[in-house]
VEXLO-998378 format. One line per field, with one value per residue (C-alpha): residue number from 1; x, y, z. Coordinates in pm, 1 decimal. Layout:
<lotors>
n = (NUM;...)
east = (X;...)
north = (Y;...)
up = (Z;...)
</lotors>
This chain:
<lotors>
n = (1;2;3;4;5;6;7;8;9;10;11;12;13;14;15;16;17;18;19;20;21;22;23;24;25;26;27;28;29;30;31;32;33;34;35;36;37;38;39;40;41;42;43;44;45;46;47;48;49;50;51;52;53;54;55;56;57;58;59;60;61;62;63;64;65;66;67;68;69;70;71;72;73;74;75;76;77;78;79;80;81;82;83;84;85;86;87;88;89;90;91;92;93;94;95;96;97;98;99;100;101;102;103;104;105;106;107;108;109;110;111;112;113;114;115;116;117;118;119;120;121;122;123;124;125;126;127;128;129;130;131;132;133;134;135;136;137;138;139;140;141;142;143;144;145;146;147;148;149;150;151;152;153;154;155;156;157;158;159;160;161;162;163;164;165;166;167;168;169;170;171;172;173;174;175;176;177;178;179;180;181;182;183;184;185;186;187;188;189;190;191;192;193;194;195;196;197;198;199;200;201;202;203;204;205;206;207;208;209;210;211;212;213;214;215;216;217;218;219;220;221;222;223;224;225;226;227;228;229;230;231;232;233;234;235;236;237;238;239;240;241;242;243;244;245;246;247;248;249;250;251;252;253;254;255;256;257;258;259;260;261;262;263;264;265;266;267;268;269;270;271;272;273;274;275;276;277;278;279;280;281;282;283;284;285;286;287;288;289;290;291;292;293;294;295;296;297;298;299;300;301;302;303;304;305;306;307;308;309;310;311;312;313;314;315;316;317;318;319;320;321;322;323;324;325;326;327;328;329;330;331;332;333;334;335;336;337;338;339;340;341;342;343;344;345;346;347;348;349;350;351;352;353;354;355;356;357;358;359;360;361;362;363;364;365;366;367;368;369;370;371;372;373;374;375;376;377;378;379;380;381;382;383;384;385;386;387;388;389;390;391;392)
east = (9857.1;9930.6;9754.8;9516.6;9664.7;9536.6;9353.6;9667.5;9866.8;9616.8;9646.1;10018.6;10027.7;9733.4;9860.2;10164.7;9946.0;9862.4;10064.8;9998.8;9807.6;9427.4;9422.9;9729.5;9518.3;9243.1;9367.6;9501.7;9160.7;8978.9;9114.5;9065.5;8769.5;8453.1;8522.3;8854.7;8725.5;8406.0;8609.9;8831.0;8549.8;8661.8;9020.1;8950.2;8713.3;8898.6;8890.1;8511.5;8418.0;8632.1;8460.4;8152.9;8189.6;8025.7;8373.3;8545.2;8205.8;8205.6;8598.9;8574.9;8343.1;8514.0;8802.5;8601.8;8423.4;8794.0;9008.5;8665.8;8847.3;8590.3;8299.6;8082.4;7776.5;7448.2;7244.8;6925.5;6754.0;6443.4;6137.7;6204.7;6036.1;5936.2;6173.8;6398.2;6776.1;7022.0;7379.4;7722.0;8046.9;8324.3;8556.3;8913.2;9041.7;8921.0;8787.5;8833.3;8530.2;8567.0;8428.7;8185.0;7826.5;7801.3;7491.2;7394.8;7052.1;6830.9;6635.2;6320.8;6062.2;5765.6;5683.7;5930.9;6181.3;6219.2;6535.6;6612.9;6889.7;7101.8;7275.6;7381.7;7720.5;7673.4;7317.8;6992.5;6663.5;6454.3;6017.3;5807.6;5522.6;5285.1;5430.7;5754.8;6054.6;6388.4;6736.6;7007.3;7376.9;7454.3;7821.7;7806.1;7453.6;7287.7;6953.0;6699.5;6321.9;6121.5;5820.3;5510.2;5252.7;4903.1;4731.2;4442.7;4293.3;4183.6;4525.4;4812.4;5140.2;5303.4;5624.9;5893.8;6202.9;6539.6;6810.8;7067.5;6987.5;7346.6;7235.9;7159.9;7351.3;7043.0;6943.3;6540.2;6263.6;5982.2;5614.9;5382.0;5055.7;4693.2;4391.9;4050.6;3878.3;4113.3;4463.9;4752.3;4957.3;5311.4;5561.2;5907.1;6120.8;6468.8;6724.9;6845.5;6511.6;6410.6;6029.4;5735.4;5658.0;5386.5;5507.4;5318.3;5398.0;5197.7;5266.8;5220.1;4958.3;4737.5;4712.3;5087.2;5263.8;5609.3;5874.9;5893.9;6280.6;6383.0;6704.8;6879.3;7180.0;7238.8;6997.2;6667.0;6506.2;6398.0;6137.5;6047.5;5729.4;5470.9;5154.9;4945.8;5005.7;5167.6;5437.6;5657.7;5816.6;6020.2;6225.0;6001.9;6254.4;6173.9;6428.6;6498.1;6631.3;6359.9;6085.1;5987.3;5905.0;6036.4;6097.0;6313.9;6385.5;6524.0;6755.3;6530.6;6185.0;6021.1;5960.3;5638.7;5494.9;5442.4;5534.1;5349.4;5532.3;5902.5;5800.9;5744.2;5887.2;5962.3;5939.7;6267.9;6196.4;6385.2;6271.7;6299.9;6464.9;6600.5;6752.2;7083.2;7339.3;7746.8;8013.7;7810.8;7621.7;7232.0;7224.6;6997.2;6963.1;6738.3;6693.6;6613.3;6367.9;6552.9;6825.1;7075.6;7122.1;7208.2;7336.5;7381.0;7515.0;7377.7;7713.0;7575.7;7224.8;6939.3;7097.3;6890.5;7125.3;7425.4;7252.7;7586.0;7563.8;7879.5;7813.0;7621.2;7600.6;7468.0;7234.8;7459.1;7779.1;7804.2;7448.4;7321.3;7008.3;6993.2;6703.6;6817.6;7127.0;7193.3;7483.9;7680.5;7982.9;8279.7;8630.3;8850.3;9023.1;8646.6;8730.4;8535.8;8152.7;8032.7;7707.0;7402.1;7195.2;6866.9;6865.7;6608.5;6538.8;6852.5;7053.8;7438.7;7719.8;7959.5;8217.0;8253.7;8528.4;8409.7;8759.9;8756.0;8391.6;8405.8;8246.9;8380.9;8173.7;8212.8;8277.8;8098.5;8025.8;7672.0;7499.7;7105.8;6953.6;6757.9;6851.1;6892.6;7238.5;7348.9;7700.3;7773.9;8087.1;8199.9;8045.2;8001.1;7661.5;7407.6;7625.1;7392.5;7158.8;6961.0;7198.4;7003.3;7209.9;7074.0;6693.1;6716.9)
north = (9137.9;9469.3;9415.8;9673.2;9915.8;9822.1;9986.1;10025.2;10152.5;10399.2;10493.5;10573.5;10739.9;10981.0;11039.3;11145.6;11419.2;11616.5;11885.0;11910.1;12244.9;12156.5;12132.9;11900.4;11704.0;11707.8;11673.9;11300.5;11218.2;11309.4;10950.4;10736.9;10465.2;10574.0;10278.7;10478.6;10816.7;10705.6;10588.9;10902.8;11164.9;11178.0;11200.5;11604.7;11864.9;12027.5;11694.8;11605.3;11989.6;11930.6;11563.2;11702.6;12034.7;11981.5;12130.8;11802.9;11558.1;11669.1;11667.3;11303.8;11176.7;11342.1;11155.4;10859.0;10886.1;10904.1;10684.8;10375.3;10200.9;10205.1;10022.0;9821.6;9526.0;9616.3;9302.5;9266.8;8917.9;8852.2;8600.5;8591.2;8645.6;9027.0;9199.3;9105.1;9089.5;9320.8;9233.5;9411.7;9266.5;9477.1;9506.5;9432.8;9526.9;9574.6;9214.9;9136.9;9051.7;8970.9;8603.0;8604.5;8882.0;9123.1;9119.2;9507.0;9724.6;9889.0;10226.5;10137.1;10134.6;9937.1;9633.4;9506.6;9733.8;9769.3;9873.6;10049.0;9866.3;10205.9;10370.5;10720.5;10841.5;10603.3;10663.2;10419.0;10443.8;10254.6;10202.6;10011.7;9845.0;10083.7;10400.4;10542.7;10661.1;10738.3;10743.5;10553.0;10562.4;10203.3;10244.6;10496.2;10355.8;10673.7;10759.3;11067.5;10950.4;11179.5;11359.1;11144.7;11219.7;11237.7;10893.3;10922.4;10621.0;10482.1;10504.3;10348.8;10399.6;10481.4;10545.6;10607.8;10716.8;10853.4;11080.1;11328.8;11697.1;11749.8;12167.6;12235.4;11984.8;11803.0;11455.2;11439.2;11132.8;11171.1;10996.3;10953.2;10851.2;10832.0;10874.6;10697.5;10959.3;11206.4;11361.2;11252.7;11409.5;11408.7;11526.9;11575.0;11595.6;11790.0;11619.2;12001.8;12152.9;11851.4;11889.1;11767.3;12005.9;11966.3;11915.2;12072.6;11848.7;11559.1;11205.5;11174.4;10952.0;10747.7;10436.2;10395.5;10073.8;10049.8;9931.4;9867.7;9999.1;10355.7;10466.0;10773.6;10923.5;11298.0;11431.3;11274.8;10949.2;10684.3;10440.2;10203.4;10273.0;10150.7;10309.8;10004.0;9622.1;9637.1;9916.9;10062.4;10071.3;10379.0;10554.4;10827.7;11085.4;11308.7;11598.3;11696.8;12026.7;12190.8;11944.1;11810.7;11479.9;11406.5;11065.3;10926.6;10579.1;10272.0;10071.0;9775.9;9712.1;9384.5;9104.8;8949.7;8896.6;9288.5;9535.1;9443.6;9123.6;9321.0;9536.0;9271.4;9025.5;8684.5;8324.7;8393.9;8752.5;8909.7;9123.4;9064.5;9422.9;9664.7;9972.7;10037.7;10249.6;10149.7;10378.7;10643.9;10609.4;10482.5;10114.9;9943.7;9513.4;9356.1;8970.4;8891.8;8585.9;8371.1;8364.9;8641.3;8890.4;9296.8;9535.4;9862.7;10215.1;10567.4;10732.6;11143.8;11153.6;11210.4;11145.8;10842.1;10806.6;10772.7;10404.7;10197.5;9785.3;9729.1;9404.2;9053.2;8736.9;8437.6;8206.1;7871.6;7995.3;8127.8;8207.4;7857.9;7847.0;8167.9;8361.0;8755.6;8900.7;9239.7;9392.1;9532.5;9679.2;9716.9;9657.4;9982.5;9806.7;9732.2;9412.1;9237.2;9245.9;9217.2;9048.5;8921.9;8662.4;8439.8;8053.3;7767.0;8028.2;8137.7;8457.4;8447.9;8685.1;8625.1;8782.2;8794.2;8804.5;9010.7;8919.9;8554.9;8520.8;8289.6;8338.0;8242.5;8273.5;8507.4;8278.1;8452.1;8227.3;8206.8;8409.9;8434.3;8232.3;8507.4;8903.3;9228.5;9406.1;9726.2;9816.0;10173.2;10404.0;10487.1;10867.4;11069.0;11207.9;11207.1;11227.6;11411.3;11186.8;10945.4;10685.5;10323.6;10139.5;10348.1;10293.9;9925.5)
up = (8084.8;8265.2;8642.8;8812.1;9034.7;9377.1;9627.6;9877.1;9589.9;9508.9;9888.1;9919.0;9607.2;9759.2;10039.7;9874.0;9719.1;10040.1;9877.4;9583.3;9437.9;9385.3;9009.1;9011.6;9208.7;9004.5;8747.7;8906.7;9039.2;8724.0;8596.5;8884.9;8823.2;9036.6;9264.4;9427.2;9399.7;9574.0;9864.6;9914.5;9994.1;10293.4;10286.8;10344.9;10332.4;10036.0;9852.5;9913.2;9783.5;9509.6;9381.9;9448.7;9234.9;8845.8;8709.6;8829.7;8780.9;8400.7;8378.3;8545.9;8286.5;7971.0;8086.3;8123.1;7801.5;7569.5;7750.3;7771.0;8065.3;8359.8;8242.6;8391.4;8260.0;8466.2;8459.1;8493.9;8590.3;8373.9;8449.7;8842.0;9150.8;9217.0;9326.8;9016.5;9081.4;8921.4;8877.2;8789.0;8574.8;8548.8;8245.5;8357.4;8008.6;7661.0;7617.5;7967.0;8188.9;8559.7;8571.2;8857.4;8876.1;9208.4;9306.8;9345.4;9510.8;9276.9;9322.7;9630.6;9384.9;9447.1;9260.3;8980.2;8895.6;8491.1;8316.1;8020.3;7864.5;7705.2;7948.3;7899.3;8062.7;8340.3;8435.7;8366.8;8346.1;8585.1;8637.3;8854.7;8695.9;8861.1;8725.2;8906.5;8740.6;8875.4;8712.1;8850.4;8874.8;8981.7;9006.2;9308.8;9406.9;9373.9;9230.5;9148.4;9202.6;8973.9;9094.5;9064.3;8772.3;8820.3;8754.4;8484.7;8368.5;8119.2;7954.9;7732.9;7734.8;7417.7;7480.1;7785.7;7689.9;7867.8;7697.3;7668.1;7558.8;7401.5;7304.5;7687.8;7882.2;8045.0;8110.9;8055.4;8080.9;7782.0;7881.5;7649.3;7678.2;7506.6;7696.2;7521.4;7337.4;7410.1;7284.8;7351.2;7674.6;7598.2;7924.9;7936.2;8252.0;8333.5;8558.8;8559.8;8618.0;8827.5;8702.9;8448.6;8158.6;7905.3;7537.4;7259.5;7022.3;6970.4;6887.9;6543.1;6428.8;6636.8;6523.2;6488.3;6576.3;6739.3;6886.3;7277.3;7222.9;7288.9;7144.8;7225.5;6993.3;6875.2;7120.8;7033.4;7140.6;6847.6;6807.5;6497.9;6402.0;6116.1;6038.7;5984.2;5945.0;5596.1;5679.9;5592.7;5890.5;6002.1;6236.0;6430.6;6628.1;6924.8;6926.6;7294.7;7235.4;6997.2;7124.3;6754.7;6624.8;6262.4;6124.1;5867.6;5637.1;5726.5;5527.8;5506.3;5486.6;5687.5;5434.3;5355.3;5666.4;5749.8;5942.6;6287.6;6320.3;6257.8;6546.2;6751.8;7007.9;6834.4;7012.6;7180.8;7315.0;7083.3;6791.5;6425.9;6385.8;6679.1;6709.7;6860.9;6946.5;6848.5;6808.2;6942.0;6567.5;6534.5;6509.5;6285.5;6314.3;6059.8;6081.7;5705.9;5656.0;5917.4;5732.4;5809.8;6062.9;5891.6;6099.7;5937.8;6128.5;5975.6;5901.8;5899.6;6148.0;5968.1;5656.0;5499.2;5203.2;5458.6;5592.2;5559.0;5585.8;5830.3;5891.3;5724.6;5980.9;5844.3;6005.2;5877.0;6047.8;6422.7;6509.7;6328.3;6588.2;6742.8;6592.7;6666.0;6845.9;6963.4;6984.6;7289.8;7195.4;6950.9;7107.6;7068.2;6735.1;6608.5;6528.3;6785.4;6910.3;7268.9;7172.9;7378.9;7235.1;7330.3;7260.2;7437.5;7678.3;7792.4;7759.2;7685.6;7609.2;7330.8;7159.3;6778.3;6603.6;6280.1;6048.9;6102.0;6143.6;6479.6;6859.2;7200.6;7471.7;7776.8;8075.8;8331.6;8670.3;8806.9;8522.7;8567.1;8282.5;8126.3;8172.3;8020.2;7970.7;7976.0;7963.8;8191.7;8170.4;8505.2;8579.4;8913.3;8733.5;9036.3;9333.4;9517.1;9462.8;9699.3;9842.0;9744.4;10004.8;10298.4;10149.1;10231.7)
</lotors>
C-alpha cells in the first residue's frame, strides 16, 4: 500500500517552491488535499491571494473532482441529545477508511442541526428545526448562513432542497411551502447572488405526496411523488436554470400496498424506494415485496426509456434481515459498493462486492449507533465564508 505523503514532506517540498513562477505553483497546489492547502495560507501574501482567487478554487476542485482522492464521510449522529454530533472519516485510499470518527463543529444554528445527506462538490446543506439554512463546507469549517425568511404561519413545508445550477455556475437552496387557503410560495436562493427570489412556478398539484429525499443531478432537484394513495408514483423535477417543474416515469411502480406507503419511512427508518445519485447518474432503489432490493441508474436524463436495472440484491443472500439499503458509492473499478444500511436500530457501513455477491463490513472504531452519511470531495468552495470554529 503506497503511504500518504506527510505533512513535513509536504513542507520541504514547499518551501522548495519559493521560486517557482506563480502558475507552476499553482498548478502544484491545485492537487494538494484541502487539509495542506488550508494550512499554507499563510506561507505568503502572494500564496494566500492566490488560494483565495476563484481561478485556483475552481481549478482545485476540477482536479479534485477527476482524480476522486480527497474525500471525506460527514456523519451525522441521529436520535441524540440536541445539539446532535457530526463526525468526519477520511478515505485513505479507494476502499480505504481511516478506522476511528473526528468529531467536527457544525454551522451555530439554533436547535438541532439537520443535514442533507448529498453533498455537492464538497458543500452540505444544513437547517435548524426552527427554520435556518446555511451551507457548509465541513472540510475547511466554513459556512454561508442564508438570509432569514419571513415567518408566516400557518404553514407546511413541502419541500427544501440544495443544488447545483450547472448553465450559470451557482449553488442555490429551493423552499417550498403551502400556506392554508392560500398558494403555494416557492423561493429560490443564489450562493452567487447571496439572496431570496420568488419563483413563478408553482408546485404542481396540491395534494401530492412525496418523498422527504431531495436529489440533485443535471441541474435540477428531484422528489418522488404520487398524486394520491394508489399512485403511480413519479419523479417530479425542478430545473434550476429555467425555473420549471416537469416530471417523468419511474422504472417500477410500488406493489399492492400503494403508493403512500413506498414514499414512506418503513419500521427501520428507511424507505421502501429512494432516490440517489451514483456515478454522477440518477439513482433509483426499489425494495420489491421484501424480497429484493433493485437499483436501477437512468443512462440519458430525462430519458424514461433509458431506466437501466444495474443491479438485483436478494433478500436470502447478503442483506438476509436488512429491510432497505442505500447506496454510497462505487469504487473507481465499479466493482464494489460503499453501502449504508439500518438493522435492530443500528446504522452500519459495508462494502459490497457486486461480482462475487459478498459484504465485509467497514471497521470503523466508536461509530454512533444511528447516523446519516454523506460522503464530501475535498473543495475550497466557501472560503470566504464564516469560520464555524471561531463561532463556538
Amino acid at each position: 500500500m503506497k503511504s500518504e505523503i506527510g505533512l513535513g514532506q509536504v513542507t520541504t517540498i514547499l518551501s522548495a517552491m519559493s521560486n517557482f513562477p506563480l502558475d507552476v505553483i499553482a498548478e502544484i497546489l491545485s492537487r494538494l488535499p484541502v487539509k495542506f492547502l488550508s494550512r499554507y495560507l499563510c506561507v505568503s501574501k502572494q500564496w494566500y491571494a492566490l488560494i483565495h482567487s476563484q481561478a485556483f478554487i475552481n481549478l482545485h476542485l476540477r482536479r479534485s473532482i477527476e482524480s476522486n482522492t480527497d474525500r471525506t464521510l460527514i456523519l451525522h449522529q441521529q436520535h441524540a441529545t440536541v445539539p446532535f454530533d457530526y463526525f468526519s472519516v477520511h478515505f485513505r485510499n479507494d476502499d480505504q477508511l481511516d478506522t476511528e470518527p473526528m468529531k467536527i463543529q457544525h454551522p451555530p444554528l439554533p436547535v438541532c442541526v439537520n443535514m442533507s445527506t448529498q453533498q455537492i462538490h464538497g458543500l452540505v446543506f444544513v437547517h435548524s428545526n426552527t427554520g435556518e439554512l446555511a451551507i457548509w463546507n465541513p472540510l475547511i469549517r466554513r459556512y454561508r448562513k442564508l438570509p432569514t425568511l419571513e415567518k408566516v404561519f400557518p404553514r407546511i413545508t413541502i419541500a427544501l432542497g440544495f443544488g447545483y445550477d450547472t448553465l450559470n455556475d451557482d449553488y442555490k437552496v429551493l423552499r417550498v411551502v403551502q400556506f392554508l387557503n392560500r398558494e403555494f410560495d416557492v423561493k429560490m436562493y443564489s450562493l452567487k447572488s447571496k439572496s431570496w427570489k420568488n419563483i413563478k412556478e408553482q408546485w404542481p398539484k396540491k395534494g401530492w405526496k412525496r418523498s422527504s429525499k431531495t436529489v440533485s443531478v443535471n441541474g435540477a432537484l428531484h422528489w418522488l411523488v404520487a398524486e394520491n394513495k394508489q399512485g403511480p408514483v413519479m419523479i417530479l423535477a425542478f430545473d434550476l436554470a429555467n425555473e420549471k417543474f416537469r416530471d417523468f416515469a419511474t422504472p417500477r411502480q410500488p406493489p399492492t400496498y400503494g403508493a403512500e406507503r413506498f414514499l414512506e419511512a418503513g419500521l427501520e427508518g428507511f424507505l421502501e424506494a429512494c432516490l440517489e445519485v451514483l456515478n454522477g447518474k440518477l439513482c433509483f432503489i426499489v425494495n420489491l415485496d421484501k424480497k429484493d432490493n433493485e437499483v436501477w441508474l437512468m443512462e440519458e436524463y430525462g430519458e424514461g426509456s433509458s431506466w437501466t436495472r444495474v443491479y438485483k440484491i436478494e433478500y436470502d443472500g447478503v442483506f438476509k434481515k436488512v429491510k432497505f439499503f442505500n447506496p454510497l458509492m462505487f469504487c473507481k473499478n465499479s466493482k464494489k459498493i460503499l453501502m449504508e444500511k439500518c438493522h435492530g436500530g443500528r446504522t452500519f457501513l459495508i462494502w459490497f462486492d457486486t461480482e462475487i455477491k459478498k459484504h465485509e463490513k467497514v471497521k470503523i472504531r466508536k461509530l454512533p449507533h444511528v447516523f446519516q452519511t454523506a460522503i464530501c470531495t475535498g473543495s475550497l468552495l466557501l472560503l470566504d465564508g464564516d469560520n464555524v470554529i471561531s463561532r463556538y
